[in-house]
C-alpha positions as CSV (number, residue, x, y, z in Angstrom):
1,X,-51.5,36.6,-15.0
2,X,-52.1,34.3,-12.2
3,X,-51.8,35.0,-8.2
4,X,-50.9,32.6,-5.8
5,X,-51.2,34.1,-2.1
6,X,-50.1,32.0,0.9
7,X,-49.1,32.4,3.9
8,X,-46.4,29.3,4.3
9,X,-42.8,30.4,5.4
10,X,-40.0,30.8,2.9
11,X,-38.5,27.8,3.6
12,X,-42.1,25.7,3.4
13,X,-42.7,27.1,-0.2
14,X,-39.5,26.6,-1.4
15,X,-39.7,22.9,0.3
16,X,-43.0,22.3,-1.7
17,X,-42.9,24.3,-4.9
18,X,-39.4,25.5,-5.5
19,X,-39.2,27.3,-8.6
20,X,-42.4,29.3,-9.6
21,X,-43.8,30.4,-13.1
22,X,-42.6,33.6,-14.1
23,X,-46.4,34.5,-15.1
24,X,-47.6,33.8,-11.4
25,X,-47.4,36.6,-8.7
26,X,-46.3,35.4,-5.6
27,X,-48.4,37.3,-2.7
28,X,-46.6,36.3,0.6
29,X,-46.3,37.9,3.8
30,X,-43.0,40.1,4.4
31,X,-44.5,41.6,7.4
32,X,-45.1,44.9,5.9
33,X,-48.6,44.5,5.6
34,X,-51.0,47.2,7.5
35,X,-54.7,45.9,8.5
36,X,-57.5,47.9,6.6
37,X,-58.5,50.5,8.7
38,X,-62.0,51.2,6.6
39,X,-61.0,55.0,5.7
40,X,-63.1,54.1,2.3
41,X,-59.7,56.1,0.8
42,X,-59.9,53.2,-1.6
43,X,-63.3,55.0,-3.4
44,X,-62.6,58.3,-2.4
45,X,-59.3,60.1,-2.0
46,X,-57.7,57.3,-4.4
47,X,-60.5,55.3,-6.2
48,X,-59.0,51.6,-7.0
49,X,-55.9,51.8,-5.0
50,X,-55.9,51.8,-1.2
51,X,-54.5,54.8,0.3
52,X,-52.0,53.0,2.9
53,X,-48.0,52.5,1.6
54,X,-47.0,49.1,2.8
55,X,-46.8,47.4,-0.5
56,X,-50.5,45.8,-0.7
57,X,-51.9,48.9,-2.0
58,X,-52.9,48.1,-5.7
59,X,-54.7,45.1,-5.1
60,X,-57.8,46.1,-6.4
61,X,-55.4,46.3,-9.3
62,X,-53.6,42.8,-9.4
63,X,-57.0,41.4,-9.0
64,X,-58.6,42.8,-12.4
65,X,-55.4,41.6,-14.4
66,X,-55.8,37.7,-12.9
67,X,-57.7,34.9,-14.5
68,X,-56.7,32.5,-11.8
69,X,-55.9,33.0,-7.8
70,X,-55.0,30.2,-5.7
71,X,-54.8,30.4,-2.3
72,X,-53.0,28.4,0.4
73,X,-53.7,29.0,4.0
74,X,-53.8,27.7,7.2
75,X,-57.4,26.8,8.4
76,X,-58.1,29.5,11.1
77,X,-61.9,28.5,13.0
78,X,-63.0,27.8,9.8
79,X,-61.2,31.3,8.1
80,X,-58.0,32.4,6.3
81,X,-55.2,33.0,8.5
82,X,-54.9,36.8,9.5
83,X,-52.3,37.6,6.8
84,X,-54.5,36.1,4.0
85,X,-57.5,37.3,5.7
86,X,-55.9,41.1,5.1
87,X,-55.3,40.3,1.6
88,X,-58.6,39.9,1.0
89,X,-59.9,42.8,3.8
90,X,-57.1,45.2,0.9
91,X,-58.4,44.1,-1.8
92,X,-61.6,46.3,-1.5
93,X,-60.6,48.6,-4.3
94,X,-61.0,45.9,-6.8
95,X,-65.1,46.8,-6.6
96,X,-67.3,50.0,-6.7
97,X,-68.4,51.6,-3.5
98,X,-71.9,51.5,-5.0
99,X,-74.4,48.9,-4.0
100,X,-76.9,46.5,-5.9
101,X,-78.9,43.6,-5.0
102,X,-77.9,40.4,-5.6
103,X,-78.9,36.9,-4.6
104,X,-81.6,39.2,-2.3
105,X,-77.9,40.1,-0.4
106,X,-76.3,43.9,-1.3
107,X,-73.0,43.4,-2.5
108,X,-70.9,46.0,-3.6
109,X,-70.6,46.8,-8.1
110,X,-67.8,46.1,-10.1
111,X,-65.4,48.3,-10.8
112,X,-63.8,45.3,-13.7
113,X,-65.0,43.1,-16.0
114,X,-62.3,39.9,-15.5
115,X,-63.5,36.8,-14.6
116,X,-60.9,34.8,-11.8
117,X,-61.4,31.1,-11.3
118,X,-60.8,31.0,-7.5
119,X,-58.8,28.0,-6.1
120,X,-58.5,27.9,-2.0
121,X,-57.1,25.2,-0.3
122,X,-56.7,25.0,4.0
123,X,-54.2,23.3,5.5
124,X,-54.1,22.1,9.3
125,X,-54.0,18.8,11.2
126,X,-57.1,19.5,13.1
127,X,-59.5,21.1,11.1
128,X,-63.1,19.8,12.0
129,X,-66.5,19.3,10.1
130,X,-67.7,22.7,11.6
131,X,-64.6,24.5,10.9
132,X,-64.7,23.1,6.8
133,X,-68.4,23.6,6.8
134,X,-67.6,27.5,7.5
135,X,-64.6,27.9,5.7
136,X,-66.9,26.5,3.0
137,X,-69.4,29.2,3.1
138,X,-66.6,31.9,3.8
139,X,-65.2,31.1,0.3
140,X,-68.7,30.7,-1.2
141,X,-69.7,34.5,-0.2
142,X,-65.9,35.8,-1.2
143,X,-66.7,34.6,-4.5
144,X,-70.4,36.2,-4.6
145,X,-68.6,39.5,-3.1
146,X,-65.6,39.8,-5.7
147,X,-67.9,38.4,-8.9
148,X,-65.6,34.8,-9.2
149,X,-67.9,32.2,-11.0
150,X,-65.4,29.2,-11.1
151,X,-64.2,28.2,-7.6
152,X,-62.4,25.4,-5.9
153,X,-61.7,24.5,-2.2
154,X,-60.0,21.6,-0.8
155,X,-58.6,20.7,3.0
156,X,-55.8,19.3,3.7
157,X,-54.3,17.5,7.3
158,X,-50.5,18.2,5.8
159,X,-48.2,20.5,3.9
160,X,-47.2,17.0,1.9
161,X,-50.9,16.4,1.3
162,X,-51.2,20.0,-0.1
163,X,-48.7,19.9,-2.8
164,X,-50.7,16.7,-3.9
165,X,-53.8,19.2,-4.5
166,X,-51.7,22.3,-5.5
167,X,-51.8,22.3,-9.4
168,X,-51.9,25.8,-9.8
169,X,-48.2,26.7,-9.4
């Protein structure tokens, strides 16, 4: 299964990609989505799923049945916007709340075995070198963090210039 999370309005996904592949699940925000509140209810109370009910919950779960996740987000100070930012800050679960060293960093285990080649790309007309540089090594620790070996990013000024780069849906 692949995953495609985004944070572009209805009408700009249908504008850009109309008609998606059945195999591809669509992570989009319907405003239903609560902020992670660090409870750790995700390894204890409920190990792998998080413990709020808003829809986002199995993450952790969608993750470890993905080969591929593309995401599309507007370029926030050299971040994810806040909704794909939360999608990440949920998907916690997908890894163990025991620790080990790697890269001399701690990073958490893993709780699968899948491999996801990672595609991100940012959006924005005014992104600058700073704010690429960051979202560069943002990506680059994500992909430590959540075990992805095969990554992508790309930057673009446009929506139109995006779906030039979009391949994935």
């Amino acid at each position: 299964m692949d995953i495609l999370i985004h944070d572009l309005s209805e009408e700009q996904f249908q504008s850009l990609f109309g008609t998606v592949d059945k195999n591809v699940r669509i992570i989009s925000d319907t405003g239903a989505i609560r902020c992670c509140t660090g409870c750790f209810g995700c390894w204890i109370k409920t190990p792998g799923r998080c413990v709020l009910k808003d829809g986002y919950g199995d993450m952790g779960e969608v993750l470890s049945k993905s080969e591929k996740v593309t995401v599309i987000s507007r370029c926030f100070y050299g971040s994810y916007s806040p909704f794909v930012k939360n999608v990440f800050d949920r998907s916690i679960p997908y890894l163990l709340p025991f620790f080990k060293i790697k890269n001399n960093e701690t990073h958490h285990k893993r709780r699968y075995q899948n491999n996801i080649n990672l595609a991100v790309h940012f959006y924005g007309e005014n992104i600058t070198e700073e704010e690429a540089e960051t979202a560069g090594k943002l990506v680059k620790a994500n992909c430590t963090n959540f075990y992805v070996t095969n990554y992508e990013i790309s930057f673009s000024k446009s929506l139109k210039e995006l779906k030039e780069k979009v391949s994935a849906v």
